[in-house]
C-alpha positions in Angstrom: 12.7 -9.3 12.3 13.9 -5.9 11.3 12.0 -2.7 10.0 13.7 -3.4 6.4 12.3 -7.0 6.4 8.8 -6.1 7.3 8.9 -3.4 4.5 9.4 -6.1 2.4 7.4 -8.7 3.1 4.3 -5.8 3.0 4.7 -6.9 -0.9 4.1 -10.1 -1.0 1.0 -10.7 1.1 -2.6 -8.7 -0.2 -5.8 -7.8 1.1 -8.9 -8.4 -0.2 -11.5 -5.9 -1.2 -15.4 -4.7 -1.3 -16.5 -7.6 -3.2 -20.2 -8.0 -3.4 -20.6 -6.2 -0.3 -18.3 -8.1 1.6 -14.1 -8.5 2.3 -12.6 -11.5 0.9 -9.3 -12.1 3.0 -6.5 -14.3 1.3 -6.1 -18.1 3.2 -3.3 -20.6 3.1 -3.7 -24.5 3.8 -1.3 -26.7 5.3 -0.5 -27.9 1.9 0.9 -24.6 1.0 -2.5 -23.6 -1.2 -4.0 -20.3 -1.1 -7.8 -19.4 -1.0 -10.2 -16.7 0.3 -12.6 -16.3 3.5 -15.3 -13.8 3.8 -15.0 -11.2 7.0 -17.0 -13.6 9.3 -14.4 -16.3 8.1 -16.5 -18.5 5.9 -14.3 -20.6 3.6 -15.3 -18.7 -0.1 -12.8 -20.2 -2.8 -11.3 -23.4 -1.6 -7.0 -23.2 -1.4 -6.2 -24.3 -4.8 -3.9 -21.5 -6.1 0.2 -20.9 -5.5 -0.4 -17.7 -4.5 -2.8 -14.6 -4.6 -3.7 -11.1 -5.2 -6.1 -8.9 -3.7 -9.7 -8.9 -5.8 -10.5 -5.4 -7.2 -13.4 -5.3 -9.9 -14.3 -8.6 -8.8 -11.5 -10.1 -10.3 -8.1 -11.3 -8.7 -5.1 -12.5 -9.8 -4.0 -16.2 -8.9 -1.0 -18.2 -9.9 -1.2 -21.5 -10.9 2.0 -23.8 -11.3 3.8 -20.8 -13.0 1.5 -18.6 -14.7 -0.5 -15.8 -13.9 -4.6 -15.8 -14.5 -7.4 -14.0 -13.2 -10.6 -15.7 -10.9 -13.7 -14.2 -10.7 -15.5 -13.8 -7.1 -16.7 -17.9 -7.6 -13.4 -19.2 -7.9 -14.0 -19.6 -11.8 -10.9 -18.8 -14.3 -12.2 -15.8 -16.0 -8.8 -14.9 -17.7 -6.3 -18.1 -18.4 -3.2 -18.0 -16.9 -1.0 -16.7 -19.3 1.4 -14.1 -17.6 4.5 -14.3 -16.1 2.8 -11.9 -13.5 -0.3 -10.1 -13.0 -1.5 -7.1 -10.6 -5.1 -6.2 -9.2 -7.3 -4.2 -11.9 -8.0 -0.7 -11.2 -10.2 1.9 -13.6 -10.6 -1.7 -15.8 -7.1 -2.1 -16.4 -4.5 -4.2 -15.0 -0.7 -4.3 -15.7 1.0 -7.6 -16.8 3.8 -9.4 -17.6 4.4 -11.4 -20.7 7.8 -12.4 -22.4 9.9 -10.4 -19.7 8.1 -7.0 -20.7 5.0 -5.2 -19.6 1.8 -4.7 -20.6 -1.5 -3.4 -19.4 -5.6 -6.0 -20.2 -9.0 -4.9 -19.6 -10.9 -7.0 -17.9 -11.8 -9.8 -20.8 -8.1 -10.4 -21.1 -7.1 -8.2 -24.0 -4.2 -6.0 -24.2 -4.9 -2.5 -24.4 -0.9 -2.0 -24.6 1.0 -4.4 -25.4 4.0 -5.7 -23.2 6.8 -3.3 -24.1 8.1 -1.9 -21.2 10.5 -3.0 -18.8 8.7 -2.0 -16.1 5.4 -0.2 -14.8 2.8 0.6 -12.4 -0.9 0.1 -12.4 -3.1 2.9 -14.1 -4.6 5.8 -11.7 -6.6 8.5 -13.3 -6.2 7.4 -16.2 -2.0 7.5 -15.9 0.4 5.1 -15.4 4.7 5.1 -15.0 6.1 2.9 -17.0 10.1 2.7 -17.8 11.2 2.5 -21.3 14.9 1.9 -21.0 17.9 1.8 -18.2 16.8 5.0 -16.2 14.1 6.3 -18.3 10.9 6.4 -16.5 7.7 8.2 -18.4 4.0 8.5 -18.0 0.9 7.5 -20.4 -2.2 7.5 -20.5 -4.6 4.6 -21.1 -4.4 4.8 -25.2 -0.6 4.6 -24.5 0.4 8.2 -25.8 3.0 9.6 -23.8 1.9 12.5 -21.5 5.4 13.1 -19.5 8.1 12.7 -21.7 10.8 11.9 -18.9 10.4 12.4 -15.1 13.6 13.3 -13.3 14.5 11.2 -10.5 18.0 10.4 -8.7 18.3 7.1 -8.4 20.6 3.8 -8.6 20.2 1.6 -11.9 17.2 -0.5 -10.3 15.4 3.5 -10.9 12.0 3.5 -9.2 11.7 1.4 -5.7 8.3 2.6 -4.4 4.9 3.2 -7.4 4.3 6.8 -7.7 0.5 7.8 -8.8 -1.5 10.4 -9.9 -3.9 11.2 -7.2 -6.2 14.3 -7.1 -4.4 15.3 -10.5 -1.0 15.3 -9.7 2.0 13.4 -9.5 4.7 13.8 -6.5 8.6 12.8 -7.4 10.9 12.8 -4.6 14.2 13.1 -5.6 14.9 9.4 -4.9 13.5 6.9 -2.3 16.3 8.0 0.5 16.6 11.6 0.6 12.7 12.0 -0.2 13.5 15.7 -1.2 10.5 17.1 -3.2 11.8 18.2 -6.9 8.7 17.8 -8.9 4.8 18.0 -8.8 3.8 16.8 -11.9 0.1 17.7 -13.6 -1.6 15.6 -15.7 -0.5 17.7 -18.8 3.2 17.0 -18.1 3.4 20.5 -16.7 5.8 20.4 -13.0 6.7 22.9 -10.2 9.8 22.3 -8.1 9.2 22.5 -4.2 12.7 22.7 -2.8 13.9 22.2 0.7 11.1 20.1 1.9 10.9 16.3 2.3 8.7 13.9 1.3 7.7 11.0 3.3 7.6 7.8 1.3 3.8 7.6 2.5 3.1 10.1 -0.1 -0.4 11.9 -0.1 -4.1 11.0 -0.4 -7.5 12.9 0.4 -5.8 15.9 -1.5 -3.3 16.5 1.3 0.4 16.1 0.9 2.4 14.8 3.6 6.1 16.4 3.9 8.9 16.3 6.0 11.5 19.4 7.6 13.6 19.5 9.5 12.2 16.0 11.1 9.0 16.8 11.7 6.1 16.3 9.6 3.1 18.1 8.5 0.7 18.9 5.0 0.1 20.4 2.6 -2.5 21.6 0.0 -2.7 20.7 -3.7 -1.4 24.3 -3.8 1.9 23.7 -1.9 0.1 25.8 1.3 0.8 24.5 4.6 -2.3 23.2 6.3 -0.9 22.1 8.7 2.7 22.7 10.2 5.3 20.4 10.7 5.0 19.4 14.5 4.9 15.9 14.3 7.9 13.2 14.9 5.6 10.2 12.8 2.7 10.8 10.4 0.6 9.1 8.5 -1.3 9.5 5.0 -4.7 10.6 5.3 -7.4 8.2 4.7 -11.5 9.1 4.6 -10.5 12.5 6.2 -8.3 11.2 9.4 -4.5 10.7 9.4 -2.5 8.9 13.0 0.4 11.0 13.9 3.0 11.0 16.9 4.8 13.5 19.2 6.8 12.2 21.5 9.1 13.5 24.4 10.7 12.1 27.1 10.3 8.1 26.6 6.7 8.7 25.9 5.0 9.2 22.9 1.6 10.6 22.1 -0.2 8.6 19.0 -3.4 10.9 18.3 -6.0 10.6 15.0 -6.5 13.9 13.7 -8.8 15.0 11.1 -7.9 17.7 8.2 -8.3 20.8 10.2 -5.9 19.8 12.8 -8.3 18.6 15.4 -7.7 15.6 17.7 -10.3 12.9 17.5 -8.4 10.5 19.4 -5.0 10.3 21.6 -3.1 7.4 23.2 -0.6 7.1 25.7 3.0 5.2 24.9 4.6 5.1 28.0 8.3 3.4 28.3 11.9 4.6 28.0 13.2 1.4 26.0 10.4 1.7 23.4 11.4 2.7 19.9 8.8 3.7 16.9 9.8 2.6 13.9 6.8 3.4 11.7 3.1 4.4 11.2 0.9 3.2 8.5 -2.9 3.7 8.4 -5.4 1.0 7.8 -8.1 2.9 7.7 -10.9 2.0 9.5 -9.8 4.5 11.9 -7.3 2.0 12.6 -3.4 2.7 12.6 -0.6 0.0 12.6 3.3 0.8 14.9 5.7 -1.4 14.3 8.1 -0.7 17.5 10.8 -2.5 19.2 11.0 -2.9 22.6 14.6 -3.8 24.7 15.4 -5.2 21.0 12.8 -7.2 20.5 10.4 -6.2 17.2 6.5 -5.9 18.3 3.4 -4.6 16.4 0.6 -2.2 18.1 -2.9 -2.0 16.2 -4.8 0.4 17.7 -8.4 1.9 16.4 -9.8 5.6 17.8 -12.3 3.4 20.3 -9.3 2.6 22.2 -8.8 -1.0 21.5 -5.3 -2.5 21.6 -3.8 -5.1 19.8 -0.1 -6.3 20.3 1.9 -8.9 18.5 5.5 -9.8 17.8 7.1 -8.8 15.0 7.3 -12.2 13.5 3.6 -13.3 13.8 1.7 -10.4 11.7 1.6 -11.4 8.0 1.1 -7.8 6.3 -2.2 -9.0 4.0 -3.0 -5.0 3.4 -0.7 -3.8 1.5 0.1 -4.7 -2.6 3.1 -4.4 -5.0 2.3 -1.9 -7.8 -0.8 -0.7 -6.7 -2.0 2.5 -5.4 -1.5 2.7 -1.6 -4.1 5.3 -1.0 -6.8 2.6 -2.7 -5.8 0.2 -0.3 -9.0 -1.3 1.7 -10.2 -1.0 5.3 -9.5 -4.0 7.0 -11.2 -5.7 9.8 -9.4 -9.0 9.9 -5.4 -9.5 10.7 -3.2 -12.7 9.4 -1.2 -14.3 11.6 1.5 -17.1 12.2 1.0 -18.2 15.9 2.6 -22.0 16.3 3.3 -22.9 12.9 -0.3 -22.1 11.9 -2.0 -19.7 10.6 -4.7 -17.5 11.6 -7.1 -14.7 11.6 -7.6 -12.5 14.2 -9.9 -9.1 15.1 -8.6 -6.4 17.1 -9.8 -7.9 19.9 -7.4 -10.8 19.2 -10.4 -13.3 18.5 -9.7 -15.9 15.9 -11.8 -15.8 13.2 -10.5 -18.3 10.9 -7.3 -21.1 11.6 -5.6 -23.4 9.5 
């Protein structure tokens, strides 16, 4: 399995949230049926649904033969299944899709906007991109007035690959999803400022710290376009809860340390081998970090946490349940609990490779 595949699939597999104190992790059954477990893998809501979302505002999105619905944290329908699809609520709001266009419900199923668009992203501080017509991508606001009356962005006639968000009270537009260059920072009164010559990694920002790319290397930067710190860094993270993973390597071996926002080294590891190859960083939070690598050819996964414990799989085993389509990245939750195919079954395993839950 390729890095381009596992990109992917990160949108079809979800996490599950804080829900009543507690993580609800997505399950499949033999039978092809999905359902949730709690953290210490107690069976919650049966498998009954043909396929999943991740619960946000103690709702979740389910499918069900072919339409989309929402399940509260019992398992009960609390919005019929109605939708050709349906995304995780955030700030009360979630986006749908109803006779090939979108729309955005509350939470008692209503539509604040009705489905008009052809397509959009879920609501963040109160904003959400939506695309009007074959390029045309704008912003609005929960009451649907239009706040940005036409973002520029390079880009092939699919337009937008990767959700872009308001966070901290701005919006970041690369120039498109290859190059990364910055060309806009948009505020939430439509207002932009053009950053040239520096590149954006598609992990984007979060904790008020903007992750760019020059000359590749990769460092931050403030709300206010300041350095904070320089670009030294081959791979970087996002920050989440004040710590970002980030990578210098040399020489066959590369150093994977969790800094905090001033710089400082909370934790280091040593990657020791001339045939290894990073392909990525993505941070789980937790103070956990996940590497896709390959090895000699051969695609492997390192899950690592800043208390020094390891976890290695093969490409092909770890089903990526934290990450969502259409939903903010930077609101994705801390995770405890990883899904995996080992032997035809599936399974739930700690970073101590426990199982937790099987098939």
């Amino acid at each position: 399995m390729n890095f381009r595949v596992l990109v992917v699939i990160l949108y079809f597999f979800t996490t599950i949230p804080l829900v009543k104190s507690q993580l609800y992790y997505p399950i499949i059954s033999k039978d092809n049926k999905w359902g949730y477990i709690n953290e210490d893998g107690d069976v919650k809501i049966i498998p009954q649904f043909d396929a999943v979302r991740l619960f946000h505002e103690n709702l979740a999105a389910v499918l069900i033969g072919n339409k989309w619905g929402y399940i509260d944290t019992n398992g009960n329908i609390a919005i019929e299944p109605e939708f050709e699809n349906a995304y995780s609520f955030n700030e009360g709001i979630a986006l749908v899709k109803q006779d090939s266009l979108y729309g955005y419900i509350n939470t008692n199923g209503k539509f604040l906007i009705s489905p008009e668009y052809i397509d959009g992203f879920s609501f963040n501080e109160n904003r959400a991109m939506v695309k009007l017509d074959y390029r045309k991508w704008v912003i609005i606001d929960s009451t649907n007035t239009i706040v940005v009356k036409e973002l520029i962005y390079n880009e092939n006639e699919d337009g937008i690959n990767m959700g872009r968000y308001f966070n901290s009270g701005v919006l970041i537009m690369p120039n498109s999803d290859y190059d990364s260059e910055i060309i806009q920072v948009v505020n939430k009164k439509g207002k932009n400022k053009r950053i040239p010559q520096l590149y954006l990694s598609n992990n984007g920002y979060s904790d008020s710290l903007i992750l760019f790319k020059k000359r590749g290397l990769f460092g931050y930067l403030n709300l206010k376009y300041k350095k904070v710190i320089k670009e030294e860094y081959n791979f970087a993270t996002d920050f989440l809860d004040g710590n970002a993973w980030v990578v210098n390597s040399d020489s066959g071996r590369y150093f994977i340390k969790m800094i905090d926002k001033s710089n400082n080294i909370i934790f280091e590891y040593l990657m020791k081998s001339d045939s290894v190859k990073l392909l990525g960083m993505f941070n789980l939070g937790n103070k956990m970090c996940l590497i896709p690598y390959s090895i000699q050819g051969n695609d492997k996964v390192l899950i690592l946490n800043n208390a020094g414990k390891i976890l290695s799989l093969s490409g092909s085993e770890l089903i990526y349940t934290f990450f969502e389509d259409k939903y903010p990245f930077f609101k994705r939750n801390q995770i405890d609990l990883f899904l995996i195919n080992r032997d035809g079954l599936y399974k739930y395993i700690d970073i101590d490779g426990k199982t937790i839950w099987t098939q």
